[in-house]
Z-matrix of the N, CA and C atoms (Angstrom, degrees):
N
C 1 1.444
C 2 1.526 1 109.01
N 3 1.272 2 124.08 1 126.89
C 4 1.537 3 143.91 2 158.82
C 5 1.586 4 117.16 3 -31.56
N 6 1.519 5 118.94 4 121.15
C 7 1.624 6 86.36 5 167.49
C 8 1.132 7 128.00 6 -78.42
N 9 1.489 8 139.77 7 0.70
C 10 1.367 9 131.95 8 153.01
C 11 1.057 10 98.74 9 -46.87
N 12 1.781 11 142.96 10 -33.83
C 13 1.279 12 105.82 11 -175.36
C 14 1.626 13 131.48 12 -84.79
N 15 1.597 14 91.09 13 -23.94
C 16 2.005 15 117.01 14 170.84
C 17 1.111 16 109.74 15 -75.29
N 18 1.257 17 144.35 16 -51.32
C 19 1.196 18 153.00 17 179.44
C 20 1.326 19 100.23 18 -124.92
N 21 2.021 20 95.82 19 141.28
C 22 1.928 21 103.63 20 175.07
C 23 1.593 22 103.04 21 -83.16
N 24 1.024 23 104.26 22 129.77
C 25 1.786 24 102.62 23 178.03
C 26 2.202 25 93.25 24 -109.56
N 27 1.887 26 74.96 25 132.77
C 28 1.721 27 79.01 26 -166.37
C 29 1.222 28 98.74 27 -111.30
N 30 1.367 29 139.65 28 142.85
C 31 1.708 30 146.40 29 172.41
C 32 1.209 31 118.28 30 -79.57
N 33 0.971 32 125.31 31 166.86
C 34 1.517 33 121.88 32 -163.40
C 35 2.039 34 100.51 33 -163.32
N 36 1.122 35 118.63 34 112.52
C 37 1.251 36 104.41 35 176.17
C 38 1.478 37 119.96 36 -95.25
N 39 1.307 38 129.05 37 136.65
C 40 1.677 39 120.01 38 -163.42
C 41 1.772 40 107.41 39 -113.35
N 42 1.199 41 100.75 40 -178.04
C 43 1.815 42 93.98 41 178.54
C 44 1.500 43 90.57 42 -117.11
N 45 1.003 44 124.22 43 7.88
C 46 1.648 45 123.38 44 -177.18
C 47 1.342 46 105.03 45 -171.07
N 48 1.553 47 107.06 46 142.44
C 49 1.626 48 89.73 47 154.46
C 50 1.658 49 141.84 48 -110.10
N 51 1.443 50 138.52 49 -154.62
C 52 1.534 51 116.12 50 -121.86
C 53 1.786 52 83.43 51 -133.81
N 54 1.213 53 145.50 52 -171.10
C 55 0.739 54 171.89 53 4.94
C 56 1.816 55 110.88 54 94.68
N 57 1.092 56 100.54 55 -61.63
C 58 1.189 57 123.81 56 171.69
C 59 1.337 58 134.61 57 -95.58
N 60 1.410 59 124.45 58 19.84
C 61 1.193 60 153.00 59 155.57
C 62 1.618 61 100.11 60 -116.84
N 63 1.424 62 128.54 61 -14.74
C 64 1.357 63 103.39 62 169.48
C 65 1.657 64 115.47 63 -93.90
N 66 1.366 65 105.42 64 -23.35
C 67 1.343 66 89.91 65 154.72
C 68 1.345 67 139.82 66 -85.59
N 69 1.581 68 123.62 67 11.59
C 70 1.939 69 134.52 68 146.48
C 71 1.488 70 79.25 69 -63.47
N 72 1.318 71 153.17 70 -44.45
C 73 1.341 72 134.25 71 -120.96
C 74 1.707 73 76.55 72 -96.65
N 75 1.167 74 129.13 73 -74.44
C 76 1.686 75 143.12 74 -179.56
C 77 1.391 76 92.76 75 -27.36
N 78 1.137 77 126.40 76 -75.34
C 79 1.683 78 131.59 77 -145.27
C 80 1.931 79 110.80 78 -74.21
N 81 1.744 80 104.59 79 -11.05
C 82 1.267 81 120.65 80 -162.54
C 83 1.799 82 104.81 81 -101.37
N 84 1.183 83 115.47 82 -38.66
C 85 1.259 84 133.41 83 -152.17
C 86 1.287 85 97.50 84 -108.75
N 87 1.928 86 130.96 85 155.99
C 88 1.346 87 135.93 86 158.65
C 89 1.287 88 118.40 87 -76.41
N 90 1.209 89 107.69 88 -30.13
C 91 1.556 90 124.94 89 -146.61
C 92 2.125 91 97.92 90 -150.11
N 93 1.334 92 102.44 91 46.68
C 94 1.648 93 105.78 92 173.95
C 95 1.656 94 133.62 93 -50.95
N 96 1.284 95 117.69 94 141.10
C 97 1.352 96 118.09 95 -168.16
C 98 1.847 97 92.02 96 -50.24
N 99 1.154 98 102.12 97 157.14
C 100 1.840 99 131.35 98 160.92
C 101 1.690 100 94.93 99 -51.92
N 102 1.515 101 119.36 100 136.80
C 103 1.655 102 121.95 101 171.07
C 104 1.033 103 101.39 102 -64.01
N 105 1.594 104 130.10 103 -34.22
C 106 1.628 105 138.18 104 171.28
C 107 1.608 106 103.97 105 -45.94
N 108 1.195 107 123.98 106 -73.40
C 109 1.654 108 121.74 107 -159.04
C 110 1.343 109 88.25 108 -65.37
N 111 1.574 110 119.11 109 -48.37
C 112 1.501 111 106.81 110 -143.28
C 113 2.187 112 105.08 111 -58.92
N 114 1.346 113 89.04 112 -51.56
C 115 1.644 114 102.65 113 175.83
C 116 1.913 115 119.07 114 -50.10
N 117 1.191 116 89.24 115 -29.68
C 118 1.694 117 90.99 116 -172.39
C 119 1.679 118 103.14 117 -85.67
N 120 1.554 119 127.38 118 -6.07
C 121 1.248 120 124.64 119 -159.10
C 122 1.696 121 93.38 120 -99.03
N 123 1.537 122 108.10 121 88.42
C 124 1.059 123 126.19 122 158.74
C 125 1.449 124 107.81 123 -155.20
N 126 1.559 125 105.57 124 -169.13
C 127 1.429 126 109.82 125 -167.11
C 128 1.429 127 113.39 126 119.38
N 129 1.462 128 100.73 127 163.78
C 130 2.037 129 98.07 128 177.61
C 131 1.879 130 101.67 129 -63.85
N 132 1.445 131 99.90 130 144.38
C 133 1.434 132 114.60 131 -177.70
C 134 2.037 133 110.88 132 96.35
N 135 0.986 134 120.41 133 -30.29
C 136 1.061 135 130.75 134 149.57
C 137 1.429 136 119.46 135 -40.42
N 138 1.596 137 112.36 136 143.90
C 139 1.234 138 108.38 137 167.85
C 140 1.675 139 93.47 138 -161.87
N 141 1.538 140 131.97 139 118.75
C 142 1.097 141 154.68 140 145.59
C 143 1.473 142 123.66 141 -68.51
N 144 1.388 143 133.77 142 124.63
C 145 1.297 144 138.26 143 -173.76
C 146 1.712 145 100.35 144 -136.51
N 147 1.168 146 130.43 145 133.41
C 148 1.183 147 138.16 146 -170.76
C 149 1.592 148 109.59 147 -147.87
N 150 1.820 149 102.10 148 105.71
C 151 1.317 150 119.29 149 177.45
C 152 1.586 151 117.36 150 -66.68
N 153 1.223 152 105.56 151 142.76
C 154 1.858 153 105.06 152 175.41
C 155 1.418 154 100.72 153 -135.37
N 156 1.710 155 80.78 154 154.01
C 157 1.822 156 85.32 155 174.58
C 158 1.802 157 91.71 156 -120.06
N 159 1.304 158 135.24 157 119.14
C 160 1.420 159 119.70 158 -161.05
C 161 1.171 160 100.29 159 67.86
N 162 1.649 161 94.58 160 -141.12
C 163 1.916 162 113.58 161 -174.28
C 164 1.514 163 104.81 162 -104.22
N 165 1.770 164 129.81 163 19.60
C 166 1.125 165 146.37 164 -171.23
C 167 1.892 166 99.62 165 -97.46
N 168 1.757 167 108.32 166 103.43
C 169 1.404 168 97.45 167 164.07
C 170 1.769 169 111.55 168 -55.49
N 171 1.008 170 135.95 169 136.74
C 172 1.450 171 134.12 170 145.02
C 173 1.608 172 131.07 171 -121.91
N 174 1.504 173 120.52 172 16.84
C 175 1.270 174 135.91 173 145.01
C 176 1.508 175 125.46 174 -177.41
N 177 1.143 176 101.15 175 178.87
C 178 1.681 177 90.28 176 -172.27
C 179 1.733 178 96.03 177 -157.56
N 180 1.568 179 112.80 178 178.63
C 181 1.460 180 126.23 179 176.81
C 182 1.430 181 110.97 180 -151.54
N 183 0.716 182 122.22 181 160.70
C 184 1.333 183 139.24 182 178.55
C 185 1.797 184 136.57 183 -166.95
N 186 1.587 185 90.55 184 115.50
C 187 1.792 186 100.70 185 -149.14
C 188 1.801 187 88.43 186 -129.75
N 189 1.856 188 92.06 187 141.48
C 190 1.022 189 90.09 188 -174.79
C 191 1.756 190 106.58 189 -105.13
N 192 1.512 191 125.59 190 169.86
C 193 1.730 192 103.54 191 155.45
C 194 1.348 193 107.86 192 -143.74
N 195 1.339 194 72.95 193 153.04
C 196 1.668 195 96.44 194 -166.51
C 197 1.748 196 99.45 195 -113.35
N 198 1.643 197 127.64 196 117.59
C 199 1.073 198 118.69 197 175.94
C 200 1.695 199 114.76 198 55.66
N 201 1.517 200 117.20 199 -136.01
C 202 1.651 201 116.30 200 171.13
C 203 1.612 202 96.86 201 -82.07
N 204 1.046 203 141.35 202 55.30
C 205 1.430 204 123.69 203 -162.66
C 206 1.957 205 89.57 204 -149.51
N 207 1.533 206 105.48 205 122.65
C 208 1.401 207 104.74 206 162.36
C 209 1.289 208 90.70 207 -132.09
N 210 1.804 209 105.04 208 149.56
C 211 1.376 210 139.57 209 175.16
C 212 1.036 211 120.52 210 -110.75
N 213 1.404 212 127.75 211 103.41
C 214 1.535 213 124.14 212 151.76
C 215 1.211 214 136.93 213 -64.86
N 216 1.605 215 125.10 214 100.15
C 217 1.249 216 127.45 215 -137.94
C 218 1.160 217 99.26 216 -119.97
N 219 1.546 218 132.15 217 -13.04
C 220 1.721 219 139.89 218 170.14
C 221 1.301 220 93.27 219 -165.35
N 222 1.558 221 93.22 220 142.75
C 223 0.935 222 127.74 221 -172.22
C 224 1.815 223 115.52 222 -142.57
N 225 1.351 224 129.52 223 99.06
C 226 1.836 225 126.67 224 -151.41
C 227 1.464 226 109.53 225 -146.34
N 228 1.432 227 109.74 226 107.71
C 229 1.587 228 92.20 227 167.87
C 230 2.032 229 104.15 228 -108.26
N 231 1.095 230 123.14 229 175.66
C 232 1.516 231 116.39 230 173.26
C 233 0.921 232 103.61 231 -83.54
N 234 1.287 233 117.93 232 138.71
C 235 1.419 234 145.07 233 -174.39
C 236 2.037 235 99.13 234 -42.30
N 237 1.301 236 105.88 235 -63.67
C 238 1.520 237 111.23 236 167.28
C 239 1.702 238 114.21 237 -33.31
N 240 1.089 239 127.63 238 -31.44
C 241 1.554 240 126.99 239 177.01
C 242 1.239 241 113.01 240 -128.15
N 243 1.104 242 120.96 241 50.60
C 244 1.943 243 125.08 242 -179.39
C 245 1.836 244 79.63 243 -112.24
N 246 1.595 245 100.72 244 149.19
C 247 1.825 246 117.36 245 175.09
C 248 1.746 247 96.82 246 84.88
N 249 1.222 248 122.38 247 2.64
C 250 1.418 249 119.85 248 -176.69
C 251 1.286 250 124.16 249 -132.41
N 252 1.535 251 107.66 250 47.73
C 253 1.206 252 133.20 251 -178.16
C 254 1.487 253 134.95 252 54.31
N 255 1.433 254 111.02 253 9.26
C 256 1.511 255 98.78 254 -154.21
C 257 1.540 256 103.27 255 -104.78
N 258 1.531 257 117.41 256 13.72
C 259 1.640 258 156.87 257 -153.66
C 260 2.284 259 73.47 258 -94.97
N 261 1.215 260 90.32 259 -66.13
C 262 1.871 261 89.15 260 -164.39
C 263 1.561 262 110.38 261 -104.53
N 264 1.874 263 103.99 262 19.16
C 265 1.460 264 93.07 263 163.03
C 266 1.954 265 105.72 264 -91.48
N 267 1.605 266 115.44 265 -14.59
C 268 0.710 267 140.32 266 -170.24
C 269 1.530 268 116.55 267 -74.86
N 270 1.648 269 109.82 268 -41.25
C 271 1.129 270 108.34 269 158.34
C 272 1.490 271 139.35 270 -90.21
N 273 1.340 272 112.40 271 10.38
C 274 1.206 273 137.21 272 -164.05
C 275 1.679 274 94.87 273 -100.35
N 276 1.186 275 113.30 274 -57.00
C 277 1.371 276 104.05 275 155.76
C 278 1.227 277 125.63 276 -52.26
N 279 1.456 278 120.08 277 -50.18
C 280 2.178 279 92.51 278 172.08
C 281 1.185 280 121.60 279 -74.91
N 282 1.433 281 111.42 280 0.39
C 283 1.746 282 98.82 281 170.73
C 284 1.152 283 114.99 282 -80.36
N 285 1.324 284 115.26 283 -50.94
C 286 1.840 285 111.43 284 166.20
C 287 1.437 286 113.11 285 -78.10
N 288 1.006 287 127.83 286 58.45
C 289 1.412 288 131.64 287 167.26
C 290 2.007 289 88.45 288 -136.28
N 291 1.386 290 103.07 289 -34.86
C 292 1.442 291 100.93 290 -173.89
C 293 1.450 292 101.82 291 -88.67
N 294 1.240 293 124.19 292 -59.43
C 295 1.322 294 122.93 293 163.02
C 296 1.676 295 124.24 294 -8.10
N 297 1.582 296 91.69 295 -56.97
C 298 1.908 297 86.55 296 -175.97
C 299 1.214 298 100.98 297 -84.43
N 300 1.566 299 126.26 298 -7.28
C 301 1.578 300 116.24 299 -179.84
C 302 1.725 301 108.36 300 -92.99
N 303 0.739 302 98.77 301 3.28
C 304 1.713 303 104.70 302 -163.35
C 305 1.305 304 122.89 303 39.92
N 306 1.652 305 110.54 304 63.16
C 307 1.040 306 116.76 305 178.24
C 308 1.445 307 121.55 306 -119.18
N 309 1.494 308 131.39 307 144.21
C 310 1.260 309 127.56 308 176.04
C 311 1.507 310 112.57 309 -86.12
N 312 1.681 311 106.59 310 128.14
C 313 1.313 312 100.88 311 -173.34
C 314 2.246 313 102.20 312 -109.27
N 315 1.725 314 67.94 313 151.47
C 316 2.044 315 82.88 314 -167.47
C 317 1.969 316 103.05 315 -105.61
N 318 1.566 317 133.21 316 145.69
C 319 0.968 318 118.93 317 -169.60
C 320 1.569 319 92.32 318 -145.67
N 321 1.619 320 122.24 319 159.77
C 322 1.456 321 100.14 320 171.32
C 323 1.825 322 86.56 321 -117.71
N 324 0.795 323 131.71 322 178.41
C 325 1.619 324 156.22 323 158.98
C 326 1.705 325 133.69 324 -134.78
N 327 1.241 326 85.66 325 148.49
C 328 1.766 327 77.48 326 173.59
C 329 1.608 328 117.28 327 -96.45
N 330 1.434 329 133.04 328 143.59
C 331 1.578 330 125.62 329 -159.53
C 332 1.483 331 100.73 330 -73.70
N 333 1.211 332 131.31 331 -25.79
C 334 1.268 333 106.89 332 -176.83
C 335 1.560 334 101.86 333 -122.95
N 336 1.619 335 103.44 334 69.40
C 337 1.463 336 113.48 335 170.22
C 338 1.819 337 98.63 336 -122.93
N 339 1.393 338 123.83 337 41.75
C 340 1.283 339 119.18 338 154.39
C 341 1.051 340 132.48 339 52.09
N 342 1.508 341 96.92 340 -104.23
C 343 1.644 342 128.05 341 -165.62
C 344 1.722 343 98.75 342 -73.52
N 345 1.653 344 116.61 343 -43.41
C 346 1.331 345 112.73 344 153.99
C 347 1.402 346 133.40 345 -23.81
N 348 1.563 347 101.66 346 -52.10
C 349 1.316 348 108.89 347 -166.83
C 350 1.475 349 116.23 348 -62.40
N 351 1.508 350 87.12 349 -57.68
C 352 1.476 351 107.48 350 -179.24
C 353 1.051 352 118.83 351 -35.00
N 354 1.676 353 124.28 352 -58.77
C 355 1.317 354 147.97 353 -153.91
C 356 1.658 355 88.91 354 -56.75
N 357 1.632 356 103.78 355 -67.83
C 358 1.621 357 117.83 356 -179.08
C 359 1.356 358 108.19 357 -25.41
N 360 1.374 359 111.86 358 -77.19
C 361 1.081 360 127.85 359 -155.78
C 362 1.593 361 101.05 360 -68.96
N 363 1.090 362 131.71 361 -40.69
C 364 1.419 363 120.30 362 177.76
C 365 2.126 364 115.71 363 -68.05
N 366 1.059 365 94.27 364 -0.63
C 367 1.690 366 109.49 365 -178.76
C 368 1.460 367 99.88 366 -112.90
N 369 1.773 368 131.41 367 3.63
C 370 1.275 369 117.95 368 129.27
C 371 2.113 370 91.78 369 120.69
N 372 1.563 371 101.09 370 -11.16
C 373 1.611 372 102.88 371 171.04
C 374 1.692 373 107.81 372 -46.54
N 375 1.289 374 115.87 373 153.61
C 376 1.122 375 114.08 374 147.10
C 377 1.486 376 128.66 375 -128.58
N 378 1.223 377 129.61 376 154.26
C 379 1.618 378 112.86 377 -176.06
C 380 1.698 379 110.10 378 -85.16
N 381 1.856 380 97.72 379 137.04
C 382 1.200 381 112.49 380 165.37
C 383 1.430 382 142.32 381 -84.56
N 384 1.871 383 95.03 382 -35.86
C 385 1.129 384 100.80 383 -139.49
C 386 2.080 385 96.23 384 -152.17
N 387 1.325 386 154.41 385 139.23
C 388 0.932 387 127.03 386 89.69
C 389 1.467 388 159.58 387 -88.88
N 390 1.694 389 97.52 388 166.64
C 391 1.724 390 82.95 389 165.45
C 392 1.349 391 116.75 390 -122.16
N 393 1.367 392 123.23 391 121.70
C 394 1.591 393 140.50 392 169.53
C 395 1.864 394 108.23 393 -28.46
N 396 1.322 395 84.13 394 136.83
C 397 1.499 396 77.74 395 177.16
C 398 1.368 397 148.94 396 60.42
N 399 1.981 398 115.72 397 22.57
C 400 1.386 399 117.87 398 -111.73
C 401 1.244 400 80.98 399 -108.09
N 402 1.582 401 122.12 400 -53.87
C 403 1.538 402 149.37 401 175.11
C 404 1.599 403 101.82 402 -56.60
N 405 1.689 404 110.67 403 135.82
C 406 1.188 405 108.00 404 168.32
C 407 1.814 406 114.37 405 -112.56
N 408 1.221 407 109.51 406 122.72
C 409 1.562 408 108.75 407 -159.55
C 410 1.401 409 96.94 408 -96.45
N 411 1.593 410 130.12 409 -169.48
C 412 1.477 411 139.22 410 168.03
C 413 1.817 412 108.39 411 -35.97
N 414 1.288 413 98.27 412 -74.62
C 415 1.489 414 114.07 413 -167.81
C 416 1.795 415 116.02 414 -124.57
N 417 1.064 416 93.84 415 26.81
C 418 1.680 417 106.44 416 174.35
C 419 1.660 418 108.38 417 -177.68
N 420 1.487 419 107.49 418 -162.10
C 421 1.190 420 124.45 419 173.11
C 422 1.495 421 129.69 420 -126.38
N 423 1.412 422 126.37 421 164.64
C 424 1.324 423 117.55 422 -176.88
C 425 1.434 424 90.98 423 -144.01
N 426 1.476 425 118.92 424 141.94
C 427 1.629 426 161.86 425 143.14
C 428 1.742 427 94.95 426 -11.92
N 429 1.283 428 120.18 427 118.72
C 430 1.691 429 128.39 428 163.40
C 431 1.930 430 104.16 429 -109.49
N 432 1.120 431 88.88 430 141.78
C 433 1.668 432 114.28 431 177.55
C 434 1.232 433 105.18 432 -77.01
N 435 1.241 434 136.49 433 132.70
C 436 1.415 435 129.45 434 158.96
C 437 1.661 436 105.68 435 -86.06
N 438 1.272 437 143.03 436 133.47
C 439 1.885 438 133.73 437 175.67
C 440 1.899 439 91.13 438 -128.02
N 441 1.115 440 76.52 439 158.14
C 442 1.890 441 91.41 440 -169.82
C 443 1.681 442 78.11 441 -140.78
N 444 1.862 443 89.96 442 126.34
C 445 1.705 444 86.44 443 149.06
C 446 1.509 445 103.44 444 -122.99
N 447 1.339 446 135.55 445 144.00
C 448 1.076 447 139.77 446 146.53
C 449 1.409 448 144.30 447 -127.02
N 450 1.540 449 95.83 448 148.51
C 451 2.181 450 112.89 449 -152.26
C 452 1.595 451 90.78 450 -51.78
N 453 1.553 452 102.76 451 144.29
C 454 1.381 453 144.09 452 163.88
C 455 1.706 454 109.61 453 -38.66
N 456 1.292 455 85.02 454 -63.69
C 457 1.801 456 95.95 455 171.81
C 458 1.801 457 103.39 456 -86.85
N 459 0.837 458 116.91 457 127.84
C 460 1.576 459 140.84 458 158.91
C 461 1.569 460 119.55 459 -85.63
N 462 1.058 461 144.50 460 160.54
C 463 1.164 462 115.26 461 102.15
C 464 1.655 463 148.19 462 -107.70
């Protein structure tokens, strides 16, 4: 069972993000954005969404757009609520956020991030594109997915 269905997980859209979404960002990630980039990634074209369970952040996203073009550029739930849906309540919101904008949204991934994939791909992305070497790991690198989803309606 989903925790949207055990718990209501409520969205919240921000003009920046918090302190406390950079540490989901630390506790979520191997290799986490800099507190520098992560904090400065606001501004017009930006868009921050921050999941709650109560008054408890437990993930967030943040996509930028450019023209018809939105980017999913993070993507974090806390380790404590990952397998409990709130991974594709999260993306369910930028699709209908893109949806009514009619925008095609672009994402990169890492190939052996799985449950990532899946999620994507079951929310209708498809892969375009990689780039070699894209991810920077401990002592090497790993291969990123490019996924494109795009709205139903066009014009």
């Amino acid at each position: 069972m989903a925790a949207t269905q055990q718990t209501p997980v409520s969205l919240i859209n921000l003009a920046a993000p918090s302190r406390n979404l950079y540490q989901i960002e630390c506790a979520a990630h191997t290799r986490p954005w800099s507190a520098e980039v992560f904090l400065q990634s606001k501004g017009p074209g930006y868009r921050w969404c921050e999941a709650r369970i109560g008054s408890q952040p437990v993930g967030f996203t943040v996509c930028q757009q450019v023209a018809d073009e939105l980017t999913l550029h993070n993507i974090a739930v806390s380790p404590r609520y990952q397998g409990q849906g709130i991974g594709a309540v999260l993306i369910k919101d930028i699709l209908a956020y893109a949806e009514a904008r009619l925008l095609t949204v672009f994402l990169e991934v890492r190939v052996s991030n799985q449950k990532a994939l899946n999620l994507y791909h079951h929310s209708g992305f498809e892969t375009v594109g990689r780039r070699p070497h894209y991810y920077r790991l401990q002592d090497s690198f790993e291969d990123g997915l490019v996924m494109r989803w795009t709205p139903a309606t066009t014009p």
